[in-house]
Every structure is written in C-alpha cells, then in structure tokens.
C-alpha positions as CSV (number, residue, x, y, z in Angstrom):
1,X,-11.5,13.5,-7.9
2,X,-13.4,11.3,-5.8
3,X,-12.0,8.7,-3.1
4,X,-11.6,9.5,0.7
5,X,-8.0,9.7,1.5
6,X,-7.7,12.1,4.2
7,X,-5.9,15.5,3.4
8,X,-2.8,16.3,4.5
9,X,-3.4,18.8,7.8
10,X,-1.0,21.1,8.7
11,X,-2.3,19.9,12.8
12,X,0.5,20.6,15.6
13,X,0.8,18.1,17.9
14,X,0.6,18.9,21.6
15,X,2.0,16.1,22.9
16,X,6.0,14.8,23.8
17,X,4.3,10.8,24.0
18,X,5.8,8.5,21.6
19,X,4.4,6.0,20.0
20,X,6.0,3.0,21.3
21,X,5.9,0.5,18.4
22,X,6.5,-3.0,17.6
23,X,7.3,-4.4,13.1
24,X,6.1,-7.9,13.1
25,X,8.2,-9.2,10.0
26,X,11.4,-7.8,8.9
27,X,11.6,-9.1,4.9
28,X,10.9,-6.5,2.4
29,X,7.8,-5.0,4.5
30,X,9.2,-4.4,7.4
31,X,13.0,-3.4,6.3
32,X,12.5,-1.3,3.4
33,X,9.1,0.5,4.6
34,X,7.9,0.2,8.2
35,X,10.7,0.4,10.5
36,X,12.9,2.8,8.1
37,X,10.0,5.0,7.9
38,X,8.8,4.9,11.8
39,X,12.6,5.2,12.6
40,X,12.9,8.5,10.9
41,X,9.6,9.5,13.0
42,X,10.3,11.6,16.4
43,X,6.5,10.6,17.3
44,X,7.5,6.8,17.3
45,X,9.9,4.5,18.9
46,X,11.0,1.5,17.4
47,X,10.8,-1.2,20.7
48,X,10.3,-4.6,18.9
49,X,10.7,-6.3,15.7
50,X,9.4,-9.8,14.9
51,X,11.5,-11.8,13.2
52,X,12.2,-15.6,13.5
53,X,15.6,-15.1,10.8
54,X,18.8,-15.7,12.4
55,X,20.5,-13.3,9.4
56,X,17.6,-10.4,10.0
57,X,17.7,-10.2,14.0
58,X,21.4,-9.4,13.3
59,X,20.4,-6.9,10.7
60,X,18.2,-5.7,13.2
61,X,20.6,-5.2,15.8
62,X,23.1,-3.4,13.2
63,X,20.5,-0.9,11.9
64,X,18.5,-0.5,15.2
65,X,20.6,-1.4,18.0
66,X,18.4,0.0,21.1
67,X,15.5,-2.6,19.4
68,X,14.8,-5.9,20.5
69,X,14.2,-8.8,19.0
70,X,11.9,-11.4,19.3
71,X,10.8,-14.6,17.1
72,X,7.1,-14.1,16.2
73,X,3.6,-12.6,16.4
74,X,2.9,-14.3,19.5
75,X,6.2,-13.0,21.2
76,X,4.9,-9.7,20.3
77,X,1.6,-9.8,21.9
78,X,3.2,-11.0,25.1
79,X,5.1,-7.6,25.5
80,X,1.3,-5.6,24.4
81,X,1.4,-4.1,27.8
82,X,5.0,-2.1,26.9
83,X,3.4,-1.6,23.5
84,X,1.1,1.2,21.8
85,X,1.2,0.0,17.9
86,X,1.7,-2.7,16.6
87,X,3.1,-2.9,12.5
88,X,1.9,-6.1,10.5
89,X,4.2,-7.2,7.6
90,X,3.5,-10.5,7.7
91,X,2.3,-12.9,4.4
92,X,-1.3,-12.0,4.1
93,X,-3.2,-15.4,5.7
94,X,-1.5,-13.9,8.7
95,X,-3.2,-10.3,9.0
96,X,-6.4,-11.2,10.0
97,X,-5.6,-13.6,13.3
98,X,-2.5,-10.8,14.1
99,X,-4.6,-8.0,13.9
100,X,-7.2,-9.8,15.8
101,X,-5.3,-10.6,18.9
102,X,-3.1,-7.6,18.5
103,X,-6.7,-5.4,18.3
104,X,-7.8,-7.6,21.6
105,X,-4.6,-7.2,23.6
106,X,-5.2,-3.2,23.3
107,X,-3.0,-2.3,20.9
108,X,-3.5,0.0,17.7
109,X,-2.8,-1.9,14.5
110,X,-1.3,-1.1,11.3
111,X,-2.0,-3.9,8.7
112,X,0.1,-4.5,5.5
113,X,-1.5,-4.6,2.3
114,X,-3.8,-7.0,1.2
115,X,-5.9,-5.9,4.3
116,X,-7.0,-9.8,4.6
117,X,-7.9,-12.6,2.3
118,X,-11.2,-12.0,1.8
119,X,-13.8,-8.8,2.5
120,X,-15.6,-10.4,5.3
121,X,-12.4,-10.7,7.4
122,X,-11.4,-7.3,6.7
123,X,-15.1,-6.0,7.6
124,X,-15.0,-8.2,10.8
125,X,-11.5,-6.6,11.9
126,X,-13.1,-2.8,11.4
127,X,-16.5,-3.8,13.4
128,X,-14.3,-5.2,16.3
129,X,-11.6,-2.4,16.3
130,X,-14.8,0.3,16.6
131,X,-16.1,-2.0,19.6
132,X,-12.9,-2.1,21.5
133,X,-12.0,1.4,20.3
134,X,-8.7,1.2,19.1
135,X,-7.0,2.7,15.7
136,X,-6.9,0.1,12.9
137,X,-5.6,1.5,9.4
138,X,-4.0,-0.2,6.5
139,X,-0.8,0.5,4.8
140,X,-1.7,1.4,1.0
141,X,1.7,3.1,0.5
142,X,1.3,3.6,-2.9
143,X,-1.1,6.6,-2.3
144,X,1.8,9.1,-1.7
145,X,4.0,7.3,-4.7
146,X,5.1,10.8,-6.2
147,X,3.5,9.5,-9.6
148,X,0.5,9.2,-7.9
149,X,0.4,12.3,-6.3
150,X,1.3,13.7,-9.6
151,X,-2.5,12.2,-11.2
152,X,-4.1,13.3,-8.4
153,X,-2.9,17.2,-8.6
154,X,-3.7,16.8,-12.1
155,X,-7.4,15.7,-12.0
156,X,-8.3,18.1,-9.5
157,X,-6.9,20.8,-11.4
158,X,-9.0,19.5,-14.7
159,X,-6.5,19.5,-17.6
160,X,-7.7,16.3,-18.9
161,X,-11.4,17.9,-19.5
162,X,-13.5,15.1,-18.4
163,X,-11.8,11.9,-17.9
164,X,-13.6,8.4,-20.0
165,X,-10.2,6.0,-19.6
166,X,-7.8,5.5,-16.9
167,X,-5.0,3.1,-17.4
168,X,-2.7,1.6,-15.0
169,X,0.3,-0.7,-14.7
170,X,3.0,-2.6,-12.5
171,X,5.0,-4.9,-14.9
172,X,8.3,-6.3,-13.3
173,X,10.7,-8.8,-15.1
174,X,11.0,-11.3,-12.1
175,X,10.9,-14.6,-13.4
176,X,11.7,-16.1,-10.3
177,X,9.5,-15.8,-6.6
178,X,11.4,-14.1,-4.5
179,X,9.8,-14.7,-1.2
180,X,10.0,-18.4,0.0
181,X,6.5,-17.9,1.5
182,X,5.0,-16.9,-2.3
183,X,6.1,-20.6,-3.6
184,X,3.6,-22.4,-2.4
185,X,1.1,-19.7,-1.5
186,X,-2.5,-20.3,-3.2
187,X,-5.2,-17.5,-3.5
188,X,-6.5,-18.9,-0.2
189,X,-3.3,-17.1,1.5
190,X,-3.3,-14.0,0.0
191,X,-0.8,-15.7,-3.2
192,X,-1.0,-14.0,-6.7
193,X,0.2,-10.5,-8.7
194,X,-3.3,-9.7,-7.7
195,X,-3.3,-10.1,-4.0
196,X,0.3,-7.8,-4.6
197,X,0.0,-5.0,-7.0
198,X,-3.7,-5.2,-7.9
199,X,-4.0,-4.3,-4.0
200,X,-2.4,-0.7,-4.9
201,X,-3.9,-0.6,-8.3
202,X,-7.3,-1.6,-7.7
203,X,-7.2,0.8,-4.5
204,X,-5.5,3.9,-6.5
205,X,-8.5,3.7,-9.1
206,X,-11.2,3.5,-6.7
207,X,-9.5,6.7,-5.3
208,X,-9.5,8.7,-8.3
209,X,-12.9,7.9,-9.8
210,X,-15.1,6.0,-6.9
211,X,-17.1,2.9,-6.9
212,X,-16.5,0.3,-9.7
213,X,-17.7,-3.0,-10.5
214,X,-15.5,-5.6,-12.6
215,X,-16.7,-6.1,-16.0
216,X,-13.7,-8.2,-16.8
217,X,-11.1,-10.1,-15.8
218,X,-8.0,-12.1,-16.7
219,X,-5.7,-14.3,-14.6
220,X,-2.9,-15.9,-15.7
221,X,-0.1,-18.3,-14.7
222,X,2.7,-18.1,-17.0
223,X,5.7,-19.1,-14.6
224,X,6.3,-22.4,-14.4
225,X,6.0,-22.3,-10.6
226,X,3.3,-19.8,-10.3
227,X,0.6,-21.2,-8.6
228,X,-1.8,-18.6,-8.1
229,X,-1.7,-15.5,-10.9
230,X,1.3,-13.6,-12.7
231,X,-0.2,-11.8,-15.3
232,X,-3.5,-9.8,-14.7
233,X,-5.7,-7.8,-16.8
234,X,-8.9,-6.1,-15.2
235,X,-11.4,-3.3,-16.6
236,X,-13.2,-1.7,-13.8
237,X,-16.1,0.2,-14.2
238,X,-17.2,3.3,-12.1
239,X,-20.3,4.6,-11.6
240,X,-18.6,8.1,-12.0
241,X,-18.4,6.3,-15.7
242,X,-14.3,6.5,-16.1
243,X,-13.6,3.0,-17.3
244,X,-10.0,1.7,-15.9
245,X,-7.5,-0.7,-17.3
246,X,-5.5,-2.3,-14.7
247,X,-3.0,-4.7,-15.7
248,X,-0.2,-6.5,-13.4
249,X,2.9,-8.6,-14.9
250,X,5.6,-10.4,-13.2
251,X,7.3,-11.4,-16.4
252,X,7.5,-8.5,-18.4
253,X,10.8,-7.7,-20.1
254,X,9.4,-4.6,-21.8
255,X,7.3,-2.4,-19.1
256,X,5.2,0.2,-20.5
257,X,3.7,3.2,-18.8
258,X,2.8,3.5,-15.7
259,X,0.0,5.9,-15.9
260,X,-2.1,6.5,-19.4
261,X,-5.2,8.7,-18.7
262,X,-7.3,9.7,-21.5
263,X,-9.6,12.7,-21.1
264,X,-11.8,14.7,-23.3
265,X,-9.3,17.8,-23.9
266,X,-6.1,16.0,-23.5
267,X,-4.0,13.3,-22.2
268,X,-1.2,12.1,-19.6
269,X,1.5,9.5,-20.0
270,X,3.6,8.3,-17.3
271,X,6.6,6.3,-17.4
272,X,8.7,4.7,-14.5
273,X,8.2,3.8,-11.2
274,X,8.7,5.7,-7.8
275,X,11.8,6.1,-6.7
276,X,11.6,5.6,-2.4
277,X,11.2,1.9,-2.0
278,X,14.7,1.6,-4.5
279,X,16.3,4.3,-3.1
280,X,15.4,3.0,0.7
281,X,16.9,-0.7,-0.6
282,X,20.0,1.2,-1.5
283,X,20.8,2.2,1.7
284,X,19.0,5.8,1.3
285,X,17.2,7.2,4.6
286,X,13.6,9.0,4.4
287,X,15.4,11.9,6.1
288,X,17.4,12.6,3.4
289,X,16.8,15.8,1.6
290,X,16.5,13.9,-2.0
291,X,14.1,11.1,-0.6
292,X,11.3,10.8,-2.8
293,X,12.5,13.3,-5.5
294,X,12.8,11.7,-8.8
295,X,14.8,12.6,-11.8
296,X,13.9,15.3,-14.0
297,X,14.2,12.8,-17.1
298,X,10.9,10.9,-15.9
299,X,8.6,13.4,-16.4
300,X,5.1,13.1,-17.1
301,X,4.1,14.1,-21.3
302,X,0.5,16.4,-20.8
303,X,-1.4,17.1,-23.8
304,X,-2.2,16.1,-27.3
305,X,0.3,14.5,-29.7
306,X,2.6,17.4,-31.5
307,X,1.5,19.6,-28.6
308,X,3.0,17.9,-25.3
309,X,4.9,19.6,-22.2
310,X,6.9,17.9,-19.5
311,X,4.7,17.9,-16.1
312,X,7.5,17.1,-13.5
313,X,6.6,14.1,-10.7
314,X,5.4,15.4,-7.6
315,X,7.7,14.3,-4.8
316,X,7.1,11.0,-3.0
317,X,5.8,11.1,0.2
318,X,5.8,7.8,2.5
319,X,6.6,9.8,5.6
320,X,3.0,11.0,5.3
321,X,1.7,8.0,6.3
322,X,2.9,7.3,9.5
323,X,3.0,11.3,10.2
324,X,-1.0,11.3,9.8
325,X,-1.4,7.9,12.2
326,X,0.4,9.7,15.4
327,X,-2.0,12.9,15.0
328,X,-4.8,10.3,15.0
329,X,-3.5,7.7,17.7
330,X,-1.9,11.0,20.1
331,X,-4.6,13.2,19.9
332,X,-6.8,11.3,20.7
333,X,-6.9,7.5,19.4
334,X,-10.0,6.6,17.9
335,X,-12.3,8.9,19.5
336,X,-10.3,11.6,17.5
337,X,-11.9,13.5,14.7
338,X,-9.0,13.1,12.6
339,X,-8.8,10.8,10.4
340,X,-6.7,7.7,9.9
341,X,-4.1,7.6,6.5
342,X,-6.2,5.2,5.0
343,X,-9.3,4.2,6.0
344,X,-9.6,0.3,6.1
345,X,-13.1,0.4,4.2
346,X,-11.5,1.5,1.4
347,X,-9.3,-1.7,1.3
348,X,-12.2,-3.9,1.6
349,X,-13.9,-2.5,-1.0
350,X,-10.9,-3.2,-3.4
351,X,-10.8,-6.5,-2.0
352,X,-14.7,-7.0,-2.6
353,X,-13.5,-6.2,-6.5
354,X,-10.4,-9.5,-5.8
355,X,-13.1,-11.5,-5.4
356,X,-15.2,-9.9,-8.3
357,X,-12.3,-10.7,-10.6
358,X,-11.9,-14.1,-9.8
359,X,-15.3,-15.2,-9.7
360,X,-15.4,-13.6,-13.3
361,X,-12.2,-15.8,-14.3
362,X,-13.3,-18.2,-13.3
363,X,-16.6,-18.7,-15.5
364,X,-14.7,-17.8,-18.8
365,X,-11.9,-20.7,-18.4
C-alpha cells in the first residue's frame, strides 16, 4: 500500500480548548457531514453556520439551537476574531477565494472536496497557508468509507498476491440535478461527475497504488441538462504498475460493484455503498453505537471463483476526520508534528490527473 494518509494515533490530548468553529454552507455538505460530525466532537464547538436559506437557518436553529446564523462567507470572516476553524462547503469556484480570506484572517481552514478548480489554485492555497502558518486540510471523506477501509486492510495484509487491476465505481440513478447551483455549473466552477465522485475516486487510487498518469479518458453528457460530464470512464496508470479503472455515472439504473481488484493469487468484489452519509440523512447521529456499521449481507466475496469467503466491511469511520484535525490544530497548529487528515497535496495531485483527463477528452472528440 502506498499513499500518505496519516495513521490513526492513539495521541491523548492535553488540552480542555475547543475548537471554536464556523460551516460555511448548510446543503448536503454542511448538514449531512460537517456540522453533524463536528457536533458529535467534544474538541469543537459549533458557533456559526453560513447559510443565506430562509428554510435551512431554521433547520439550523432546530438542530443546533446555541448556533448562529449568518448569510454568507463574508459574514463569516467578519466574526474570524471569535473563530478558530473555519468549514467550507460551499460549490467549488468558491473554495479557493474562501479559503483565501479565511487563511488571511487567521483562521484554520477545512476545504470541501474538489480542493479548487484547478491545481495551481490548490498549490497557491498550501504555499500561503505554510507562510502564514495556519492548518489547511481537505475533506476527502471517502477515505474512512468502511469499504475503503476494508481494501486497504486487505492490501496491506497481501491476499491479493500482487495486485495488476484496480477497479472502482460510483453509479447513481439521478436523472435529475439536484443542486440548483449544479444546473448551470460548467467545468470552469468545479461542474461535472468528475469534479464530484472522480474527486474521491481519483484520490482513493492514488492512495492505494501511488503516482498515476491518465492514459485515457471519457466524458460524457448524457442528461439532457448536463452541461459539463455525467458519465466518466478513466484508466490511470501507476508507476507502482497497478492499472485502475475508474468509472463515475449519474444515470445508471443498474450499479455494479463498487470495488473489483484483481491480483495475482486472488480477487475481491465489492458491492454497495457506505452506509453513514444515508444513515446521517435519516436522522442517525455519529454517536450512535451502529454508525458506520453496515449489514452483514454486503459483504465483500475474497478469492477465486468456486473458492470464495465472505470478508465483512470494516466499520465506517467519518469521526476520524475531524478527531485527527483537533490533535493537529490543539497541539500545536501547524508547527505540530502531527499530521493533518489529509494532506492537501494529495488533492492537488488528483486534481493535476482532472485536468489530465480532460485535456485527453478533449483531443479524441
């Protein structure tokens, strides 16, 4: 296994200080993931959430009723001085002039997924958080998916013998956008399945089996509306010389596996997808003792055809994330030698591969 995601740590903090925190944007970022899961953390407070949506400041004030409200980024930034972190889960275009001001007003920044729109935004935000010395990290969830977790235990234990093909999927049946902000989003501001998904999947590979080049890519549009990309297929290839099949689909009504990774001695097929972001949007809290635990049924298959055993799903592990950000921010901030969840220069390389992919696409059309 190669990749740099930081190990978990059994570190004691020696500190009371919380983490005084602000969500900008409370759609499915912020109200499913960020503020449920630095709610449920005793190292944070929850001060301020950004939100310009008459209907979600009043779902705010039901779930968090000691949080305040405010209508935007900029609001945000005016309170920095009552503020230590500050939570981005705004449309893409957004994260790199947020985390710039946010990074300049002296906070510590958390970025949603894509990092930025291109890799020379996200490497500018990482030089200037290291010259003003503040935390900056980016929230690639989808590394403590259970499933994930699963792949990785598995690959560092060597059951596959040595691996040659990695495949990976998200396929969803939504044949209608969701967001109002994806409508009329173009690749220019962060629009597409692969700005979305191909985030975590490009990011998962290059976690498992290291540096990768594109050597091909497919973007589609197959929604009347779509704009940007729906359907994606990509092989990647790693100079550890794993070859990965990542493929991305928002109007699939059959979804196949989620994980397919062929080795020399065996194999491992994965089906279904993990269970904490449904079971959060069902009302579920991360401190529940079956957060993050997922059936029985949707068990991995290990080995050969004829000759295959159940390998059960790791549990899911969100909480991680944020845990691993308060060691680094309390004990010390940036001049801390722990590490942050995810390093940011991992995201820009998977964004570096974004703009592989569509340079690629682009010459075949």
């Amino acid at each position: 296994m190669t990749g740099t995601e930081p190990e978990r740590t059994n570190h004691t903090l020696r500190t009371n200080r919380t983490l005084r925190t602000a969500v900008v944007g409370f759609g499915l970022s912020g109200s499913v993931f960020h503020a449920p899961l630095i709610a449920a953390d005793p190292h944070y407070s929850l001060d301020v959430i950004a939100t310009s949506d008459a209907g979600r400041q009043a779902a705010v004030t039901e779930r968090y009723p000691g949080t305040k409200t405010v209508p935007d980024g900029d609001a945000v930034l005016a309170l920095a001085g009552e503020l230590d972190v500050v939570v981005l889960g705004t449309p893409p275009a957004t994260h790199y002039p947020l985390a710039k001001a946010a990074l300049e007003a002296g906070l510590d920044v958390v970025v949603d997924k894509p990092f930025a729109v291109t890799s020379a935004q996200g490497r500018e935000l990482i030089a200037l958080a290291e010259r003003l010395g503040r935390v900056l990290t980016v929230f690639q969830n989808r590394r403590w998916d259970g499933d994930f977790l699963t792949v990785r235990k598995l690959l560092a234990g060597e059951a596959l013998g040595s691996v040659t093909r990695f495949e990976s999927s998200f396929e969803r049946w939504s044949p209608d956008t969701a967001k109002a902000w994806k409508v009329d989003a173009t690749a220019a501001d962060g629009g597409g399945v692969l700005f979305d998904l191909g985030t975590h999947l490009i990011d998962q590979a290059l976690l498992l089996f290291g540096p990768a080049t594109v050597a091909h890519a497919e973007l589609q549009a197959r929604r009347p509306h779509e704009k940007v990309d729906d359907d994606v297929f990509l092989v990647l290839n790693h100079e550890s010389g794993v070859t990965s099949h990542l493929s991305m689909n928002m109007l699939c009504a059959q979804q196949g596996p989620r994980f397919r990774i062929l080795g020399s001695t065996g194999a491992f097929t994965k089906h279904g997808i993990d269970p904490q972001e449904p079971y959060i949007v069902a009302g579920g809290s991360p401190l529940d003792e079956e957060f993050g635990v997922e059936a029985p049924e949707w068990a991995g298959a290990l080995g050969r055809d004829g000759h295959l055993e159940a390998l059960p799903t790791e549990r899911g592990a969100y909480p991680e994330f944020y845990r691993l950000l308060a060691q680094k921010i309390l004990d010390g901030g940036s001049a801390s030698v722990l590490p942050v969840p995810v390093e940011p220069a991992g995201p820009v390389e998977a964004l570096k591969l974004i703009e592989q992919a569509r340079e690629l696409a682009a010459k075949v059309r």
